[in-house]
N, CA, C and O of each residue as an XYZ file, in Angstrom:
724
protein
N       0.846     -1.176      0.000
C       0.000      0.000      0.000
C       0.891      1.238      0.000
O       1.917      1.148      0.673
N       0.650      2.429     -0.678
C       1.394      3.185     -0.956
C       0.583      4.397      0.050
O      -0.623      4.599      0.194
N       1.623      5.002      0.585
C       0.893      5.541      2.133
C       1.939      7.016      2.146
O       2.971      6.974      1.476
N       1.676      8.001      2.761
C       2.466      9.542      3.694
C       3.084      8.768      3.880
O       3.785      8.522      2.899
N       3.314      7.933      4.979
C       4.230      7.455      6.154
C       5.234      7.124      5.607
O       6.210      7.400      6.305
N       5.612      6.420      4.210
C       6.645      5.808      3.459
C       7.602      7.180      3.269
O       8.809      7.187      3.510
N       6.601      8.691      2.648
C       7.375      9.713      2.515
C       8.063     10.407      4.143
O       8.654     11.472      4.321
N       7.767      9.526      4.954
C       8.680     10.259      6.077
C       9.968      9.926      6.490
O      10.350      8.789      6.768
N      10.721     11.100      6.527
C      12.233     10.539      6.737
C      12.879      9.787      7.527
O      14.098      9.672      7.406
N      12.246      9.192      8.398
C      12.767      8.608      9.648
C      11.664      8.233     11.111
O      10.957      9.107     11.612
N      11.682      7.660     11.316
C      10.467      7.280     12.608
C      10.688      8.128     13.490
O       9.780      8.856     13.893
N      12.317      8.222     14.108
C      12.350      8.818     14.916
C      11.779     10.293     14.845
O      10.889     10.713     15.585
N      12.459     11.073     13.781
C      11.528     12.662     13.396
C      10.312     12.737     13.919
O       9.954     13.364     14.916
N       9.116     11.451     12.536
C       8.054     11.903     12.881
C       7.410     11.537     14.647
O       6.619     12.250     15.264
N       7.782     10.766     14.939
C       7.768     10.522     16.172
C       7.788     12.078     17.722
O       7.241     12.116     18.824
N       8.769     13.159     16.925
C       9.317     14.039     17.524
C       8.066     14.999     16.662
O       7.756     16.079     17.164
N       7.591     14.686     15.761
C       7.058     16.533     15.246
C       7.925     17.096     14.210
O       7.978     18.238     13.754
N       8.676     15.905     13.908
C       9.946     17.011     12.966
C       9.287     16.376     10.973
O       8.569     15.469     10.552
N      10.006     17.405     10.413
C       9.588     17.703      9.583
C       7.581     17.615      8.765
O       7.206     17.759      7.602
N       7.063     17.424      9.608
C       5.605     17.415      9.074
C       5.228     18.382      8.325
O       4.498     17.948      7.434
N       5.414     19.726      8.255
C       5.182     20.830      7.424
C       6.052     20.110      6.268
O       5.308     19.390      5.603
N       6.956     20.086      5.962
C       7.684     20.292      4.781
C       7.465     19.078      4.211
O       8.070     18.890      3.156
N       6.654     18.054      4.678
C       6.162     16.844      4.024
C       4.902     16.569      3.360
O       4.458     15.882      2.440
N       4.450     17.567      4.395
C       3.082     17.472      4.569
C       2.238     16.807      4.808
O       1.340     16.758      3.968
N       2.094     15.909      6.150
C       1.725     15.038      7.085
C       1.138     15.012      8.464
O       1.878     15.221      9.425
N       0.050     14.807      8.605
C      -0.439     15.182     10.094
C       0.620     14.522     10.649
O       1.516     13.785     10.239
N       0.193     15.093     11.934
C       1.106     14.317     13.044
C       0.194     13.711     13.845
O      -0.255     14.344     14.800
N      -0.204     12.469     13.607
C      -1.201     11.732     14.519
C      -0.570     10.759     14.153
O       0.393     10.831     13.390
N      -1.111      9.493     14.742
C      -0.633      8.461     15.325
C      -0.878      7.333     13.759
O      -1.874      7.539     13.066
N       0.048      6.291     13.397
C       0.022      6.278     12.106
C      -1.136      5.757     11.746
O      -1.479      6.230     10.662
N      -1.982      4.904     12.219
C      -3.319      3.831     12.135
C      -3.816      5.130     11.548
O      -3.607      5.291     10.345
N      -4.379      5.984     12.149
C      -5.094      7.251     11.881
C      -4.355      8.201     10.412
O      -5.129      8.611      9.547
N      -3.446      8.356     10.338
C      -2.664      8.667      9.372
C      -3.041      7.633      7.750
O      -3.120      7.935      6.559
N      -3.166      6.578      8.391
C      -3.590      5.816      7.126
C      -5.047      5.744      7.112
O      -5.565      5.949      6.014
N      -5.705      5.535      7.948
C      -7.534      5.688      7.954
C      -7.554      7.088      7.280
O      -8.013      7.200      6.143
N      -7.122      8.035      7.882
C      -7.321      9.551      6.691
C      -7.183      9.300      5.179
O      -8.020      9.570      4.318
N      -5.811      8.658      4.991
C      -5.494      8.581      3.062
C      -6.992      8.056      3.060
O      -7.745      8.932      2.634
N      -7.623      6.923      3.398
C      -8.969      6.481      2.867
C      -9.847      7.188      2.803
O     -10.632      7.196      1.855
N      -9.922      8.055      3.949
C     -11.332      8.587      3.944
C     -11.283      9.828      2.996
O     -12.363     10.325      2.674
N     -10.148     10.361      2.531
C      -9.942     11.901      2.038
C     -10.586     11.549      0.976
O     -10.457     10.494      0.354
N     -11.577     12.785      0.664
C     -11.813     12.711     -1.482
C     -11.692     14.244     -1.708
O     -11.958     15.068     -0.833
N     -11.301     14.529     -2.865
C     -11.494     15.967     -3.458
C     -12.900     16.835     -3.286
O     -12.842     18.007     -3.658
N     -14.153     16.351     -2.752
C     -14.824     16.758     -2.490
C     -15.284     17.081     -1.034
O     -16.460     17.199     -0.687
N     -14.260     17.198     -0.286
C     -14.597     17.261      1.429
C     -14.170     18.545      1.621
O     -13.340     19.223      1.016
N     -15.068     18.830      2.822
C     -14.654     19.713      3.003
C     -14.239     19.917      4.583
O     -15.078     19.491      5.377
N     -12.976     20.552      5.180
C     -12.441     20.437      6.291
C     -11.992     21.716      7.295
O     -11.250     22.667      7.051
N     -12.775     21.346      8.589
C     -12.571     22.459      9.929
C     -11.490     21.969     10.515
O     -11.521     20.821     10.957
N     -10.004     22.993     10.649
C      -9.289     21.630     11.805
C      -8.697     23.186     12.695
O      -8.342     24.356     12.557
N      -8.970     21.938     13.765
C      -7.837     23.311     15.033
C      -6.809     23.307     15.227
O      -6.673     22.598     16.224
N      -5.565     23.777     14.810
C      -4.394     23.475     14.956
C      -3.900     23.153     13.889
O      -4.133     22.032     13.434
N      -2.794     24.386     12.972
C      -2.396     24.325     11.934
C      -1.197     23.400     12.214
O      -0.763     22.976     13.285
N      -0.652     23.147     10.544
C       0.234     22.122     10.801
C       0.564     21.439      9.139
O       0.324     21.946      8.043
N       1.208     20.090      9.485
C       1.196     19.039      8.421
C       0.166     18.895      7.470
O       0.109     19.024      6.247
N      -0.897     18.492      8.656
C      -2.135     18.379      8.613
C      -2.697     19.146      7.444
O      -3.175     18.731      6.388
N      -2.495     20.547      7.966
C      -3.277     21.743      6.978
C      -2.892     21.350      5.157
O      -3.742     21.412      4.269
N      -1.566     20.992      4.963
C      -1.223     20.991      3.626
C      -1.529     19.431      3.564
O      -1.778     19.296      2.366
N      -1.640     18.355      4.057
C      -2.388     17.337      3.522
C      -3.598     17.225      2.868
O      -3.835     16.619      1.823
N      -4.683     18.149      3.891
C      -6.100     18.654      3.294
C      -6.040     19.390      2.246
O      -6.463     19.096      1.128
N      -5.424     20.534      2.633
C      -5.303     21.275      1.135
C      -5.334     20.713     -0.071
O      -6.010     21.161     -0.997
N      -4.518     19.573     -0.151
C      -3.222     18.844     -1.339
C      -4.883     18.015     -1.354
O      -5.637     18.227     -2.304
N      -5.190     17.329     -0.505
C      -6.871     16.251     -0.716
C      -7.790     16.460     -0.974
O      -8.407     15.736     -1.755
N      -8.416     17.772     -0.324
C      -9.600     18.032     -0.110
C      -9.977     19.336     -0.678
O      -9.056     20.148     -0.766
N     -11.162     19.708     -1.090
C     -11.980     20.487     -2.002
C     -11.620     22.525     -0.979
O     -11.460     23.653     -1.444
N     -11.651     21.985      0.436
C     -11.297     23.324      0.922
C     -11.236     23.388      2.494
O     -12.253     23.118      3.133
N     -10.093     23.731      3.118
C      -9.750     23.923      4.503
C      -9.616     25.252      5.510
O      -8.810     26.178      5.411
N     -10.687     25.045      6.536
C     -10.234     26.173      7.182
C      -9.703     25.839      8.378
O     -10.037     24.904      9.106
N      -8.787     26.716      8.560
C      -7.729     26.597     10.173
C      -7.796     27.413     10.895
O      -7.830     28.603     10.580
N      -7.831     26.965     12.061
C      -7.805     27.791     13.220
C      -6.418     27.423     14.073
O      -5.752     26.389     14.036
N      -6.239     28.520     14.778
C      -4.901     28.001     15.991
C      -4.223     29.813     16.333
O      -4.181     30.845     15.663
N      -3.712     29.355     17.960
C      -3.386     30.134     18.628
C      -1.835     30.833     18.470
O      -1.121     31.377     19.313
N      -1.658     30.607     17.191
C      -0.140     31.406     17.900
C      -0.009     31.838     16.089
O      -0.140     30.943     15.253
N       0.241     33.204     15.694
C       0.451     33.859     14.840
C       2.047     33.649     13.542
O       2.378     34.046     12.424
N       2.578     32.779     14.652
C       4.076     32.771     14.194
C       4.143     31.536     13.508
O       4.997     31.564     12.622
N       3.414     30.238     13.630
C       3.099     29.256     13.469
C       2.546     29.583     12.154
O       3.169     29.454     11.100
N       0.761     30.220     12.322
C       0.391     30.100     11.063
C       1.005     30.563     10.130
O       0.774     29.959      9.083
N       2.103     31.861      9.992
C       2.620     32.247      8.990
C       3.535     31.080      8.631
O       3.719     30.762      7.456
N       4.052     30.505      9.558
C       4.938     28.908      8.822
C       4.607     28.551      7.877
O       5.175     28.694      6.795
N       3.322     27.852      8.171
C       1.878     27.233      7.345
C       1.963     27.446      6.350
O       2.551     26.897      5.419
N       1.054     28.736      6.486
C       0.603     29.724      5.051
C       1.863     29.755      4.287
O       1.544     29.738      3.098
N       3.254     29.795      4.422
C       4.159     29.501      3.582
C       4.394     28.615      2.795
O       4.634     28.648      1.588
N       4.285     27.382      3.873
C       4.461     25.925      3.122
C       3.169     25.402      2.092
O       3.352     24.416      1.377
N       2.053     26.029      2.079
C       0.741     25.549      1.435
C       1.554     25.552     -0.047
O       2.661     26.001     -0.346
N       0.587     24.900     -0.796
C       0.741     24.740     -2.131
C       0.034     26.322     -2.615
O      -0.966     26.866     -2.148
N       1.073     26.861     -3.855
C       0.245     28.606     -4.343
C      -0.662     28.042     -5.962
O       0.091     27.471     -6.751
N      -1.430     28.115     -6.200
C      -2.995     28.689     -4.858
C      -2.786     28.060     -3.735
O      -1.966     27.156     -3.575
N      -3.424     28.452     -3.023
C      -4.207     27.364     -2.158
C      -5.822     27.249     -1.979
O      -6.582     28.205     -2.134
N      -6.109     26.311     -1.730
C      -7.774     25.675     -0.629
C      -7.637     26.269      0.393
O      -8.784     26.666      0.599
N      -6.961     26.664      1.298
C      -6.934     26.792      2.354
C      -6.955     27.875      3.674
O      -5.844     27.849      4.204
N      -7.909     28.845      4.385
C      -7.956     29.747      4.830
C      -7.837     29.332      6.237
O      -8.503     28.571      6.939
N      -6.764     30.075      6.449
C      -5.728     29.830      8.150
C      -6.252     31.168      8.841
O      -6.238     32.241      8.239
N      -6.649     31.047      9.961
C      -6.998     32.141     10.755
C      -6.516     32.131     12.077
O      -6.181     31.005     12.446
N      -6.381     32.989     12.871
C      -5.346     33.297     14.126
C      -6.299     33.573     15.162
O      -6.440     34.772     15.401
N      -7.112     32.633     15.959
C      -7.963     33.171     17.417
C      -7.301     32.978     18.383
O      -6.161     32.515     18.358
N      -8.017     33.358     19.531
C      -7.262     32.984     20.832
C      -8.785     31.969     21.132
O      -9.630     31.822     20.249
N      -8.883     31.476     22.229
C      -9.462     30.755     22.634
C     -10.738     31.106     22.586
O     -11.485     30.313     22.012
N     -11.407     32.521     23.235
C     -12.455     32.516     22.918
C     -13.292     33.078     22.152
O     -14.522     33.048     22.152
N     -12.139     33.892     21.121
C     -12.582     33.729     19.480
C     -12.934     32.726     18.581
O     -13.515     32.766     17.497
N     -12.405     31.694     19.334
C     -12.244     30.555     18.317
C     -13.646     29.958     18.758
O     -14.394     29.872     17.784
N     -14.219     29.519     19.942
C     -15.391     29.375     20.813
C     -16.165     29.958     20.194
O     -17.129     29.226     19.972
N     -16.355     31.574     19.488
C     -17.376     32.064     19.101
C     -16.939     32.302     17.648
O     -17.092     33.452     17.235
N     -16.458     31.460     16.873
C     -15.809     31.285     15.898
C     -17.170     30.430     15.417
O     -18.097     30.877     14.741
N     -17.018     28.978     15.994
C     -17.338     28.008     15.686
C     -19.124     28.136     16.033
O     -19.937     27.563     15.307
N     -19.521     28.922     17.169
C     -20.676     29.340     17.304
C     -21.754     30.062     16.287
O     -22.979     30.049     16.413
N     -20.951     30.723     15.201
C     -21.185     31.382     14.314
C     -21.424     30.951     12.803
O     -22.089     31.601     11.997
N     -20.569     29.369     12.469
C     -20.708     28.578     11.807
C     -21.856     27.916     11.445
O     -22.514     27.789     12.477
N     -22.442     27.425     10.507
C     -23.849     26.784     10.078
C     -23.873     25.322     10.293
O     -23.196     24.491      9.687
N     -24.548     25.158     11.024
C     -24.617     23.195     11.259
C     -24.298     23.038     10.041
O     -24.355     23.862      9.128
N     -23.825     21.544     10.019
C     -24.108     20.351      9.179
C     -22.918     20.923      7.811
O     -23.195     20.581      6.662
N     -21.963     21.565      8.001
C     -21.096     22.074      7.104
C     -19.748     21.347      6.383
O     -19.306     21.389      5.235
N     -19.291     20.630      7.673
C     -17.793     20.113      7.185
C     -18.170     18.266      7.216
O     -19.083     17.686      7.806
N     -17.061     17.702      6.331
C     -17.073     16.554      6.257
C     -15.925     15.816      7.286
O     -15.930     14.601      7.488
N     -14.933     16.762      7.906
C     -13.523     16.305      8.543
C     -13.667     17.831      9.582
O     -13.712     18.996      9.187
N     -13.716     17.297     11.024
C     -13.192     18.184     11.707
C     -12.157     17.303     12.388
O     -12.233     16.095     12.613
N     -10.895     18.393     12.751
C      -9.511     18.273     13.580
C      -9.463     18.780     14.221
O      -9.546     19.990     14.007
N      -9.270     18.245     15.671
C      -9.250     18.900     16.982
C      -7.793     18.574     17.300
O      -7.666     17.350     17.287
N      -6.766     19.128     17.551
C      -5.312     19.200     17.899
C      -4.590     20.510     17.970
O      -3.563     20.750     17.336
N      -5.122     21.245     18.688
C      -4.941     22.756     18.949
C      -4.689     23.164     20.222
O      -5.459     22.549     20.960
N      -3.777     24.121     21.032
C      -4.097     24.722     22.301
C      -4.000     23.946     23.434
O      -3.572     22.807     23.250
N      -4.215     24.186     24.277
C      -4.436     23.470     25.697
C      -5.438     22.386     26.085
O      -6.589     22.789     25.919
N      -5.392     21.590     26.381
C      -6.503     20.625     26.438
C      -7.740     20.737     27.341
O      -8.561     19.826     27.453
N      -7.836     22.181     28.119
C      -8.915     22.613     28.125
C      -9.633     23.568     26.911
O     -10.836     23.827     26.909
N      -8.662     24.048     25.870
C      -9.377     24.699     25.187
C      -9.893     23.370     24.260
O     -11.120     23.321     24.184
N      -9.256     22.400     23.619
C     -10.138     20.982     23.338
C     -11.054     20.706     23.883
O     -12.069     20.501     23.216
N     -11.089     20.603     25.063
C     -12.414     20.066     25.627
C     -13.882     21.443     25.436
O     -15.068     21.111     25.408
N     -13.360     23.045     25.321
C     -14.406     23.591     25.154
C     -14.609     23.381     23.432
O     -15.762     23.397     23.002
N     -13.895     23.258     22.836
C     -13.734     23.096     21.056
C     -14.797     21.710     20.685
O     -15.549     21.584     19.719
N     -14.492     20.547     22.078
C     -15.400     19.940     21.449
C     -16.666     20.019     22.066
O     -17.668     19.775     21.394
N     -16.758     20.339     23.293
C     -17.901     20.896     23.531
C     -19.206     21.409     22.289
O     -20.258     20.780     22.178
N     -18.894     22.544     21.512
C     -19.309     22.930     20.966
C     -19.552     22.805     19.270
O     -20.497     23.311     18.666
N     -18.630     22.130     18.768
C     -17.871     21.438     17.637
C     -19.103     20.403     16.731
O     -19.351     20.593     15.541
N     -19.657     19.501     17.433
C     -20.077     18.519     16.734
C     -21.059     18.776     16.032
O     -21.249     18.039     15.064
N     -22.046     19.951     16.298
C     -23.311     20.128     15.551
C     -22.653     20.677     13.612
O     -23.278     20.645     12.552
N     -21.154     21.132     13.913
C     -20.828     21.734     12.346
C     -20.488     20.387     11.586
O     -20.022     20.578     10.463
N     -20.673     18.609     12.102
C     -20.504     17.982     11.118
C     -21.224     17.162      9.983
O     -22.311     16.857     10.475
N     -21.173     16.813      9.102
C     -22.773     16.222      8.434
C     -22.515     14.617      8.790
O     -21.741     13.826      9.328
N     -23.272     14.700      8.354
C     -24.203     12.977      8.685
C     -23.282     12.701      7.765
O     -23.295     13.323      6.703
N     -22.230     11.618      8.048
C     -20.886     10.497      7.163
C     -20.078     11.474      7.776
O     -19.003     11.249      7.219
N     -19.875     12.425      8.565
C     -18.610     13.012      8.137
C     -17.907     12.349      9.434
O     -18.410     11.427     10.078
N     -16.208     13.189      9.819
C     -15.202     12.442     11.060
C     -15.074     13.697     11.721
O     -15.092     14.850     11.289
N     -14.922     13.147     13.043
C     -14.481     14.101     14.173
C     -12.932     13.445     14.219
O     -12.732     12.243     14.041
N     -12.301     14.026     14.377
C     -11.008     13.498     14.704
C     -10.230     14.214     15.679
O     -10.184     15.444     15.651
N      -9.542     13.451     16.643
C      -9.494     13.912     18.007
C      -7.837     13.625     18.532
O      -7.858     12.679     19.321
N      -7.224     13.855     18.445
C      -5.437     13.817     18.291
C      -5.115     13.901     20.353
O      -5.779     14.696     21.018
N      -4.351     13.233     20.842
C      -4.223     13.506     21.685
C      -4.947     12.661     23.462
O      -4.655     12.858     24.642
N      -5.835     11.836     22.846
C      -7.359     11.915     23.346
C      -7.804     11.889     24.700
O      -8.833     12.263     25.263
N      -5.898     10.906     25.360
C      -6.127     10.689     26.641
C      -6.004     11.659     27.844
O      -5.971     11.480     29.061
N      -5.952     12.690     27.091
C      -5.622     14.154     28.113
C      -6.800     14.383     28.924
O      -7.974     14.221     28.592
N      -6.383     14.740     29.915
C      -7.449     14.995     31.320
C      -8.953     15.710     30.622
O     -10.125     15.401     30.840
N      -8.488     16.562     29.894
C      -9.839     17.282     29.967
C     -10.951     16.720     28.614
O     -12.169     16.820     28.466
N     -10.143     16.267     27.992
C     -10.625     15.641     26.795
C     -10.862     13.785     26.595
O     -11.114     13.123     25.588
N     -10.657     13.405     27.963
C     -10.697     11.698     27.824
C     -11.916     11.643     28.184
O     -12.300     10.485     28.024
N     -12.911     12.440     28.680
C     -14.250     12.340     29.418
C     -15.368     12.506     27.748
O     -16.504     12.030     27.727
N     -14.762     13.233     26.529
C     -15.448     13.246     25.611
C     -16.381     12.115     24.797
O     -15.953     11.361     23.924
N     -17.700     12.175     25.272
C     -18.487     11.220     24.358
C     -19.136     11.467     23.900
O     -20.106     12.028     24.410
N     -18.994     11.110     22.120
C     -19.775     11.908     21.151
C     -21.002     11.260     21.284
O     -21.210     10.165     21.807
N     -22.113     12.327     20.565
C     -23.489     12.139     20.839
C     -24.091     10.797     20.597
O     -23.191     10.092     20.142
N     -25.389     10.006     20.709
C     -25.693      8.785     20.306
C     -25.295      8.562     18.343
O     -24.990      9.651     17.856
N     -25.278      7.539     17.439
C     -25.459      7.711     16.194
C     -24.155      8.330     15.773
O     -23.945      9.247     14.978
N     -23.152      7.456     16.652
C     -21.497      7.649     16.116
C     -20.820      6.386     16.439
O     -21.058      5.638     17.387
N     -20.057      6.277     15.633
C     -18.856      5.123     15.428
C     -17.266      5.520     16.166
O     -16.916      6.688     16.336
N     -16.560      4.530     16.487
C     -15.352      5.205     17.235
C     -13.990      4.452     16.836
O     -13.818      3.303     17.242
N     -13.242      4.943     16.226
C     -12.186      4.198     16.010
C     -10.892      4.853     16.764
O     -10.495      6.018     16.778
N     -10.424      3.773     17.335
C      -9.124      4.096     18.232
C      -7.783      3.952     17.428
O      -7.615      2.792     17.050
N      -6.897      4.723     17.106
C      -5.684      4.281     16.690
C      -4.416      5.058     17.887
O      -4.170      6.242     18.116
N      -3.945      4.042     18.334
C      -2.820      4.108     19.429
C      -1.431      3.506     18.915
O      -1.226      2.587     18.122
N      -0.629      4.241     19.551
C       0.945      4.007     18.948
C       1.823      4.177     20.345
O       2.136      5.264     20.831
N       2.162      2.843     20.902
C       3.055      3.027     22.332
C       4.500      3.710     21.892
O       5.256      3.981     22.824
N       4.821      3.927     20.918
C       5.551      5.143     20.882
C       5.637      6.280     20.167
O       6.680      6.690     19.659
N       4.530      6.836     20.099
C       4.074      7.883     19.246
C       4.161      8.969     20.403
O       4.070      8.485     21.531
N       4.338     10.499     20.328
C       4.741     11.737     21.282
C       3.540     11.483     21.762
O       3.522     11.200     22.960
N       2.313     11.496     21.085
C       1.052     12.110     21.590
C       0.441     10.641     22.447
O       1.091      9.713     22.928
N      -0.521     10.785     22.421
C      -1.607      9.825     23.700
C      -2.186      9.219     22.916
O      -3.026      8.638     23.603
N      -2.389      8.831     21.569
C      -3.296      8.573     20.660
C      -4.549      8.939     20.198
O      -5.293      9.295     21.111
N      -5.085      8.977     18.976
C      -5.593      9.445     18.277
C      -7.070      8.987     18.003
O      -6.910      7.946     17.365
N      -8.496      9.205     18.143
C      -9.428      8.778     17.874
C      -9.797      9.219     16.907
O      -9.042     10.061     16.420
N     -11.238      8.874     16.048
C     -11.828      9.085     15.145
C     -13.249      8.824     14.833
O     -13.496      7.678     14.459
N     -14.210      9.638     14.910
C     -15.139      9.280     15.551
C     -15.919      9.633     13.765
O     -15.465     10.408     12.923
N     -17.318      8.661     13.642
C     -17.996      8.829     12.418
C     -19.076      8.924     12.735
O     -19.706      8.070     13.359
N     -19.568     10.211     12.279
C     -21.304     10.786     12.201
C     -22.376      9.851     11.786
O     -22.500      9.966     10.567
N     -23.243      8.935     12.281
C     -24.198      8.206     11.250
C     -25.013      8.619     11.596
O     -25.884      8.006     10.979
N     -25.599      9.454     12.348
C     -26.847     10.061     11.799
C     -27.408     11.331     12.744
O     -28.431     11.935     12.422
């Protein structure tokens, strides 16, 4: 199977966070990394928190991406590395811009939301509020998951849950949750 992960330079890197921009590769845990190549089509459309790898994978996949995340210095990274054009509109909140960001949004909009942003209380208010913007088939995807404030998260009835864990991956592992109805 021809996969991202083959284009990464070394385990140890991605393991660390290193080079994902310039590859253009989320940084989640690899099970999840390969469940994404499947699920991506040119017609999705994607909310994620926390710019990154990530952002230019969607871009490069998907029909159109918007980003959110807290630190200004970061997104200009980003916005560098994107492919010119781009899909992709990166925006700079703090926490409770981003809260009334997403408040402001129209149900039933995105096919892929990414939660891997900020503090893991601002996750836990992100998903708090988060799930009504996804449609019926679409993924929540949840990076991180076993963190205090965010391991208590259970998506609404009329969802599917896939776990992908990596005992040596930086992060806590990665869920993925599917909208059915």
């Amino acid at each position: 199977m021809r996969t991202i992960i083959s284009k990464m330079p070394s385990r140890r890197n991605y393991l660390k966070g290193r080079f994902t921009i310039e590859i253009g590769y989320p940084w989640l845990s690899y099970g999840a990394i390969m469940a994404l190549e499947e699920i991506v089509t040119p017609e999705l459309d994607v909310l994620e928190f926390g710019a990154g790898g990530s952002t230019i994978f969607f871009s490069r996949n998907c029909r159109a991406v918007k980003t959110l995340d807290l630190d200004p210095v970061w997104v200009k990274k980003v916005e560098d590395a994107l492919p010119k054009p781009s899909n992709a509109i990166l925006l700079c909140k703090n926490q409770e811009e981003t809260i009334e960001f997403i408040k402001q949004e129209p149900p039933d909009t995105y096919d892929i939301i990414l939660v891997d942003n900020g503090s893991y209380m601002c996750r836990k208010l992100i998903l708090d509020v988060v799930t009504p913007l996804l449609k019926v088939g679409g993924y929540l995807i949840l990076d991180n998951y076993t963190q205090r404030f965010i391991r208590t998260f259970i998506p609404p009835k009329g969802w599917d849950t896939y776990t992908f864990d990596d005992i040596r991956y930086h992060g806590t592992g990665t869920k993925i949750y599917k909208r059915l109805s």
